[in-house]
DRENTILUM-844550 format. One line per 5 residues: number of its first residue (from 1); their letters; for each residue y, z, x of C-alpha. Coordinates in pm, whole numbers. Layout:
BEGIN
NUM) A) Y,Z,X | ...
//
This chain:
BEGIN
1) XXXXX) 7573,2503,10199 | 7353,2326,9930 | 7459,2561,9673 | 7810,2569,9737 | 7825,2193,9739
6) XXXXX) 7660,2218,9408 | 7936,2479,9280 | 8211,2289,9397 | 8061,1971,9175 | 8007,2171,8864
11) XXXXX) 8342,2323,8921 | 8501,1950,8904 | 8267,1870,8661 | 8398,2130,8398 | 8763,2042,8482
16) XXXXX) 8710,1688,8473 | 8551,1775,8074 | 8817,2008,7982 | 9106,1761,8074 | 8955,1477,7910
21) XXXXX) 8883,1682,7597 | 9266,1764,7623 | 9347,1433,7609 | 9155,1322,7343 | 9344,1606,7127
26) XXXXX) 9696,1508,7246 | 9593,1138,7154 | 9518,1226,6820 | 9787,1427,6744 | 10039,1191,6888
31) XXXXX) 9926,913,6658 | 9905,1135,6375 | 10270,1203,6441 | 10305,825,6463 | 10208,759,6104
36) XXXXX) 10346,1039,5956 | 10684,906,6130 | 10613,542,5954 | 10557,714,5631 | 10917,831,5666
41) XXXXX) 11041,489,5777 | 11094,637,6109 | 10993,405,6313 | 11172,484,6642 | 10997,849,6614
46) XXXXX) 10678,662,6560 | 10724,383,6894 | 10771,705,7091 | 10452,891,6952 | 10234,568,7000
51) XXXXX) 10408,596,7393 | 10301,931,7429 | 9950,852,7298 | 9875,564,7482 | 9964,792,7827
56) XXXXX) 9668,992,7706 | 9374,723,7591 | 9375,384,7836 | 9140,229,7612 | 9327,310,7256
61) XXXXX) 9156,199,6930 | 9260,-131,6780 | 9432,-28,6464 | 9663,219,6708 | 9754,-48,6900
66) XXXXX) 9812,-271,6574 | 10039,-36,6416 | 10234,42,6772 | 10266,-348,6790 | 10427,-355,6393
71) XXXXX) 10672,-16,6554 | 10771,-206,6855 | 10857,-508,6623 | 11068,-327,6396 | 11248,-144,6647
76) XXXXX) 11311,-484,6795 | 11077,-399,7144 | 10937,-721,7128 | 10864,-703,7473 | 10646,-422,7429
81) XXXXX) 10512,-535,7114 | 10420,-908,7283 | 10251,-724,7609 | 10057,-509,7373 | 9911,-826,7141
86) XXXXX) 9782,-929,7478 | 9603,-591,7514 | 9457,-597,7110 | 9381,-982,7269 | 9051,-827,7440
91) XXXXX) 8917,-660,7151 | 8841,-991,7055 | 9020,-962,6679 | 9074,-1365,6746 | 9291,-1641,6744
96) XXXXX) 9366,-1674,6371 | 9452,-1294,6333 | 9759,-1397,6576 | 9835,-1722,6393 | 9785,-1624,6087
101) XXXXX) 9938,-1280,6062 | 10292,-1290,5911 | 10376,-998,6031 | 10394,-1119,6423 | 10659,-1407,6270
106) XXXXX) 10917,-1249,6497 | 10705,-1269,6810 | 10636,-1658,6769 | 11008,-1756,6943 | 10872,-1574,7278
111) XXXXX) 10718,-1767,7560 | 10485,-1497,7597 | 10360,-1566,7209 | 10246,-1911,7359 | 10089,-1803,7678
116) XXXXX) 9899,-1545,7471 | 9765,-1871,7189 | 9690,-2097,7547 | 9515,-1847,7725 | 9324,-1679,7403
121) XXXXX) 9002,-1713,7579 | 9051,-1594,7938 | 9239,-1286,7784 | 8919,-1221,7588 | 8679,-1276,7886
126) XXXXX) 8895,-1036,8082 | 8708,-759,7920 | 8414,-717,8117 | 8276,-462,7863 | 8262,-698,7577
131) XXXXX) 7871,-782,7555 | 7780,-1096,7357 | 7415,-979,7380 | 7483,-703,7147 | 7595,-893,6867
136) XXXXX) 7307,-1126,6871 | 7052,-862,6858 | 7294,-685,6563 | 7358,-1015,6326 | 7009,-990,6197
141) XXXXX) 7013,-635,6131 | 7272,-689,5911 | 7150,-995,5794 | 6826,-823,5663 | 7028,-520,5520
146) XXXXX) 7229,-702,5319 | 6949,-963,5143 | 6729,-671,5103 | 7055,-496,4891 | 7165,-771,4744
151) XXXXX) 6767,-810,4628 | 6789,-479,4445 | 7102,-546,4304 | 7019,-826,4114 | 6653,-728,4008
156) XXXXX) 6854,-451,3792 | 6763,-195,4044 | 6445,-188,3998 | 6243,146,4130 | 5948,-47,4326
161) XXXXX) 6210,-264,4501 | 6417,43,4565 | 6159,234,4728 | 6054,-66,4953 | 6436,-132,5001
166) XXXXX) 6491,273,5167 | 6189,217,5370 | 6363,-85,5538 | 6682,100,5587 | 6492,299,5798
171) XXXXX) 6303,24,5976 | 6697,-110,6005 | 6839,223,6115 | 6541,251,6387 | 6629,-98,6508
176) XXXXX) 7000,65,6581 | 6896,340,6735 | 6758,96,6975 | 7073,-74,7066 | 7321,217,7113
181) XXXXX) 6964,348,7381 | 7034,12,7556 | 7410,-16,7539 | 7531,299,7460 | 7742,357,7174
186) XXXXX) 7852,-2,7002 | 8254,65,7034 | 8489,-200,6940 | 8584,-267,7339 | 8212,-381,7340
191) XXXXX) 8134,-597,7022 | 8522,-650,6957 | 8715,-468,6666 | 8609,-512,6278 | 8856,-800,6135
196) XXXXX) 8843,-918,5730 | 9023,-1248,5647 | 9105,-1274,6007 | 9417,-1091,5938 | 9297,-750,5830
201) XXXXX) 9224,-505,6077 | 8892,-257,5980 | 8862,114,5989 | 8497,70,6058 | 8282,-105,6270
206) XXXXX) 8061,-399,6142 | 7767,-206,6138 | 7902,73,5943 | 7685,-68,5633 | 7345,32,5820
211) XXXXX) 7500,399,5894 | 7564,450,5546 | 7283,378,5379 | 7114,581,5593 | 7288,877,5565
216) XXXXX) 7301,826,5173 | 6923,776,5150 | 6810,1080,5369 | 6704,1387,5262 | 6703,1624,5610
221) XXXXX) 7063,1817,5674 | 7148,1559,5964 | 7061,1225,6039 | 6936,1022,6392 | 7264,880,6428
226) XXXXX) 7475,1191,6407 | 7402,1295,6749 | 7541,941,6856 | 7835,960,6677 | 7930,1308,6785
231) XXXXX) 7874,1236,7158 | 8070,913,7113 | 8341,1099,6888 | 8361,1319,7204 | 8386,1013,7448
236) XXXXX) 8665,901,7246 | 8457,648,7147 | 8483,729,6772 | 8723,771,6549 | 8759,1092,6416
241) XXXXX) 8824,919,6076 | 8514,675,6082 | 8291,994,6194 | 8429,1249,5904 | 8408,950,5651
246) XXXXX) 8012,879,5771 | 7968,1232,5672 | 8160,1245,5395 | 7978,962,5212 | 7626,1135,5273
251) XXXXX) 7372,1194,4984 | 7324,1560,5123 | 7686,1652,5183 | 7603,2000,5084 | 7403,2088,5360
256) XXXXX) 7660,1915,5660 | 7990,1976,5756 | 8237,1826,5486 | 8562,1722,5585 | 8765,1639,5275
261) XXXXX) 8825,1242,5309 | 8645,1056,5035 | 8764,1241,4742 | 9096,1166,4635 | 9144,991,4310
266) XXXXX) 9494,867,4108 | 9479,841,3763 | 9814,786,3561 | 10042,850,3841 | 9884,1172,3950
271) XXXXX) 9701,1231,4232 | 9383,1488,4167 | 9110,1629,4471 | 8735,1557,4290 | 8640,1927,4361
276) XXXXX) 8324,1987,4544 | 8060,2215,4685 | 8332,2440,4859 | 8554,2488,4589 | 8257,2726,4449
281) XXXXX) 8187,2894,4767 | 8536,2992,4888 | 8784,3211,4782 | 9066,3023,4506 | 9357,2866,4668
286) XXXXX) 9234,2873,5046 | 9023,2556,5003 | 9312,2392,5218 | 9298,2677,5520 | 8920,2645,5494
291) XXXXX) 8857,2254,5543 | 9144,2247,5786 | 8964,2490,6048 | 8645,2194,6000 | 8906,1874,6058
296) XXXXX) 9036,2072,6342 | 8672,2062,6550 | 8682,1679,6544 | 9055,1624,6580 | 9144,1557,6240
301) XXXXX) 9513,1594,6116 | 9529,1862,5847 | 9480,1776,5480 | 9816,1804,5413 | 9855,1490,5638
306) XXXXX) 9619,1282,5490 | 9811,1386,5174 | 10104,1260,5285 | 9952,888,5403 | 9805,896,5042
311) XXXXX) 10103,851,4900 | 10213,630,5156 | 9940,338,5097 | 10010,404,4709 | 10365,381,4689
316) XXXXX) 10327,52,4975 | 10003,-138,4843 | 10165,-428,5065 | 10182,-165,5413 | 10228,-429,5691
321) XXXXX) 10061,-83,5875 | 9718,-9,5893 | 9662,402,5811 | 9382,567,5658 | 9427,735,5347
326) XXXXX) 9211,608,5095 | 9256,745,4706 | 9021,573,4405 | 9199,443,4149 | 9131,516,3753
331) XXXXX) 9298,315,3501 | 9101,466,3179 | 8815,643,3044 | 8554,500,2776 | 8603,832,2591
336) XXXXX) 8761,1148,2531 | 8463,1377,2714 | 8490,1180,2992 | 8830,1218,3083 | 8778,1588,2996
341) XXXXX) 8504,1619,3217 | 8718,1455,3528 | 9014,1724,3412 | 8771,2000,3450 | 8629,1878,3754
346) XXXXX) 8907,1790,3934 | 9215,1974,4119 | 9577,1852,4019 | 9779,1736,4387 | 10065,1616,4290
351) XXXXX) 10227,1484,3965 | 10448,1188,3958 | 10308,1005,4315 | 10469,666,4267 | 10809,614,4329
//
């Protein structure tokens, strides 16, 4: 009987795993759909993407649920788009990001805009998984990582100071480690989502400095936090873009997965690909089909997507939307070999990007 009961709760077990996995996919590909529909201007395609998504995900991430508000509003569903400020209300973005963000103008006239300003705080206290606790042990974590850079930047980089300055990233990057084995992984339902200028909405979360220079100052193929991220990628705790651009931005990218985010660069009106590792390990012309199959595993949308929102954020500097697509901008060389080198070490995407 013991073993059968034991069947049975594996059996659930695996279903339970396969169905959440399932809808961590369709989430991602609905709001993939969703901004490639507002990079047409189609926003009523969009509203009904973000719909579908949000059936999949009840805790969606902030800058979703930003960009579904900026649909609803521009499909005139204020209703929807009001309900849902009250929902991006308890990931504590704040007061001021309500106030002070011009694009919510239109919301303002509704009584609901008024009961969300008067009842700020209870809406934030309402999420019981927001931990105040966390913050105060992370604040001087940061604190210390950015003196101690800031320290080496000034000295003129000095070598003594840098070599001090990596061994307390890793003192820093141990005392994270810590926190995610008490809390769990840090999401942005339980430390409240990243906000600049208390308007601007963040890709990453505020402690996305310590994970980087750890991963840039390590010399192993993996790092300690990449089993963290990949379990909370898989808990739909983690964006698939803030994980791929963690890994992207490593000092060892040769030796881990690569997944083609951090090297797009424009450079008079042209959009080039830096090339990398893989362009000299794979057959000519399949680097596309290739990195794909590795976005795929952590529900990234294909390159040619993240093509397509390139252009978008370059062609609308001024985006009232918030979608990741992030290209480096050149305006000149110092000198002739220079540019040549970039030419030669560089892959041609698309002439003529701006409008």
């Amino acid at each position: 009987m013991t073993k059968y009961f034991i069947l049975i709760f594996f059996s659930l077990y695996f279903i339970y795993s396969v169905n959440a996995q399932e809808n961590l996919l369709a989430y991602y590909n609905n709001v993939n759909k969703a901004e490639i529909a507002i990079t047409k201007e189609s926003y009523k395609k969009a509203g009904r993407f973000y719909r579908r998504a949000f059936s999949n995900k009840q805790i969606p991430f902030a800058v979703d649920l930003y960009n579904s508000i900026i649909t609803n509003i521009k499909i005139n569903r204020t209703d929807d788009a009001i309900l849902q400020c009250f929902q991006l209300a308890k990931y504590r973005v704040g007061k001021n990001f309500f106030i002070n963000n011009s694009s919510l103008t239109s919301l303002r006239k509704l009584q609901k805009w008024h009961e969300l300003l008067n009842n700020i705080d209870s809406i934030e206290n309402s999420n019981k998984l927001y931990n105040p606790e966390i913050l105060l042990a992370l604040n001087p974590i940061l604190n210390k990582d950015f003196n101690t850079h800031h320290e080496w930047q000034i000295s003129n980089k000095n070598n003594k100071l840098k070599e001090e300055m990596h061994k307390i990233d890793d003192s820093l990057s141990n005392n994270l480690i810590g926190l995610f084995q008490k809390y769990g992984y840090l999401s942005e339902y339980k430390i409240g989502a990243s906000v600049q200028c208390d308007t601007l909405l963040l890709f990453q979360p505020i402690f996305y400095i310590i994970l980087l220079h750890n991963y840039q100052n390590i010399s192993r193929k993996d790092t300690i936090f990449s089993p963290i991220l990949r379990n909370g990628l898989n808990n739909g705790e983690v964006t698939p873009t803030f994980f791929s651009v963690v890994q992207d931005h490593g000092s060892n990218i040769e030796e881990r997965i690569f997944y083609g985010n951090t090297l797009y660069v424009s450079y008079l009106g042209s959009l080039y690909r830096t090339k990398d590792i893989l362009d000299s390990n794979i057959k000519k012309g399949t680097y596309n089909t290739y990195i794909n199959k590795l976005r795929k595993t952590i529900y990234l949308c294909p390159i040619e997507d993240l093509e397509k929102k390139i252009f978008y954020n370059i062609n609308n500097p001024n985006s009232e939307f918030r979608i990741f697509g992030p290209a480096d901008k050149i305006v000149a060389f110092s000198d002739k070999e220079s540019e040549e080198f970039f030419y030669k070490n560089s892959v041609l995407i698309r002439k003529n990007i701006n409008k």
